[in-house]
TORDRENLO-888248 format. One line per 2 residues: number of its first residue (from 1); for each residue x, y, z of C-alpha. Coordinates in steps of 0.02 Angstrom, whole numbers. Layout:
REM TORDRENLO-888248
NUM> X:Y:Z  ...
***
This chain:
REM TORDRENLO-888248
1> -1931:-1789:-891  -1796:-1651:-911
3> -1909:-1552:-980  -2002:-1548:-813
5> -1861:-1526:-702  -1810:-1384:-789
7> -1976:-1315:-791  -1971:-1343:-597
9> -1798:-1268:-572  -1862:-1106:-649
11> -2008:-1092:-557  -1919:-1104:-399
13> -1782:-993:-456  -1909:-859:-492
15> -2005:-889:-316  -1835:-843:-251
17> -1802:-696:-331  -1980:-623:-273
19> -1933:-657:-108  -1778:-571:-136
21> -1852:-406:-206  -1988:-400:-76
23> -1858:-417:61  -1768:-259:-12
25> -1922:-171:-38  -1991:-190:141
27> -1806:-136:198  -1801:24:112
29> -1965:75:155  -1953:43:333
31> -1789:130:315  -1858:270:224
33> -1995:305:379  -1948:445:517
35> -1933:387:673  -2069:402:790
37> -1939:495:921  -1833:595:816
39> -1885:789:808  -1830:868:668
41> -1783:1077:665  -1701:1195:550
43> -1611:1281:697  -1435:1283:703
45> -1362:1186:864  -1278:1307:986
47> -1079:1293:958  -972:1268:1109
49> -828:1395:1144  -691:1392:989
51> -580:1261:1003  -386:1354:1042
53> -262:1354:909  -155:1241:891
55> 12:1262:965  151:1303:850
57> 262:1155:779  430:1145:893
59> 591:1179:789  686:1024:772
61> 885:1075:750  967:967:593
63> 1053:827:667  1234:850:678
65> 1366:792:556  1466:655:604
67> 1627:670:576  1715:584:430
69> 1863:469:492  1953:366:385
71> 1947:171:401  2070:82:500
73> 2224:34:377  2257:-146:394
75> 2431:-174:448  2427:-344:336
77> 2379:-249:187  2506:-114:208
79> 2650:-252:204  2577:-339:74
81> 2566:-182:-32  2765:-144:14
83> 2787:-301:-43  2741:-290:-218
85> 2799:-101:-218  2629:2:-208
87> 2587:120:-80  2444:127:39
89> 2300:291:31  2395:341:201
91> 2551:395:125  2551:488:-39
93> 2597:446:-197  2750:529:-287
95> 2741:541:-480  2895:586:-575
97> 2839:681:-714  2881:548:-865
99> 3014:626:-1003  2939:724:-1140
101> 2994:678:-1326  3055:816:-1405
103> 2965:912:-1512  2798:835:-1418
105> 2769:1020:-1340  2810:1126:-1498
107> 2982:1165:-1435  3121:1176:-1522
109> 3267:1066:-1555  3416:1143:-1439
111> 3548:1089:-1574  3506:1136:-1733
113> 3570:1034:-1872  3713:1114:-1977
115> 3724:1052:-2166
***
């Protein structure tokens, strides 16, 4: 019995795949046919006038710069910094310039030592 059904199942299988391929074939070759309406030359069709050129690209000036401002200094963070002794970016820092060992910069000793 499954030997039939399989036999069955092929033969359809391959009755559909004729059908298939004839389809295409009748396609193409209908396809393929000139139409009965269509005239076909080897002229050249007459050109209309040349098309103007194109207009030239307008010049687009950079955009400006904006200019830089600084942000807003909270007046809460400016007490808190007094607070714990730092400064704020608005005023400016003052370093004193820490005291050099001697000797660190290849001078000499201003007393020298008597034996």
């Amino acid at each position: 019995m499954g030997r039939i059904l399989l036999f069955v199942a092929a033969l359809v299988l391959a009755l559909l795949i004729g059908v298939l391929i004839g389809q295409r074939r009748s396609a193409e070759t209908a396809s393929e046919q000139p139409a009965s309406g269509v005239q076909i030359t080897t002229e050249a069709p007459v050109s209309a006038e040349p098309a103007p050129a194109p207009l030239p690209a307008p010049v687009v000036a950079p955009p400006a710069a904006a200019p830089v401002t600084p942000p807003p200094v909270d007046q809460q963070v400016q007490d808190d910094a007094a607070a714990v002794g730092m400064t704020t970016r608005d005023e400016p820092e003052v370093q004193d310039e820490p005291d050099a060992p001697a000797g660190a910069q290849g001078e000499a000793d201003p007393a020298p030592a008597t034996n």
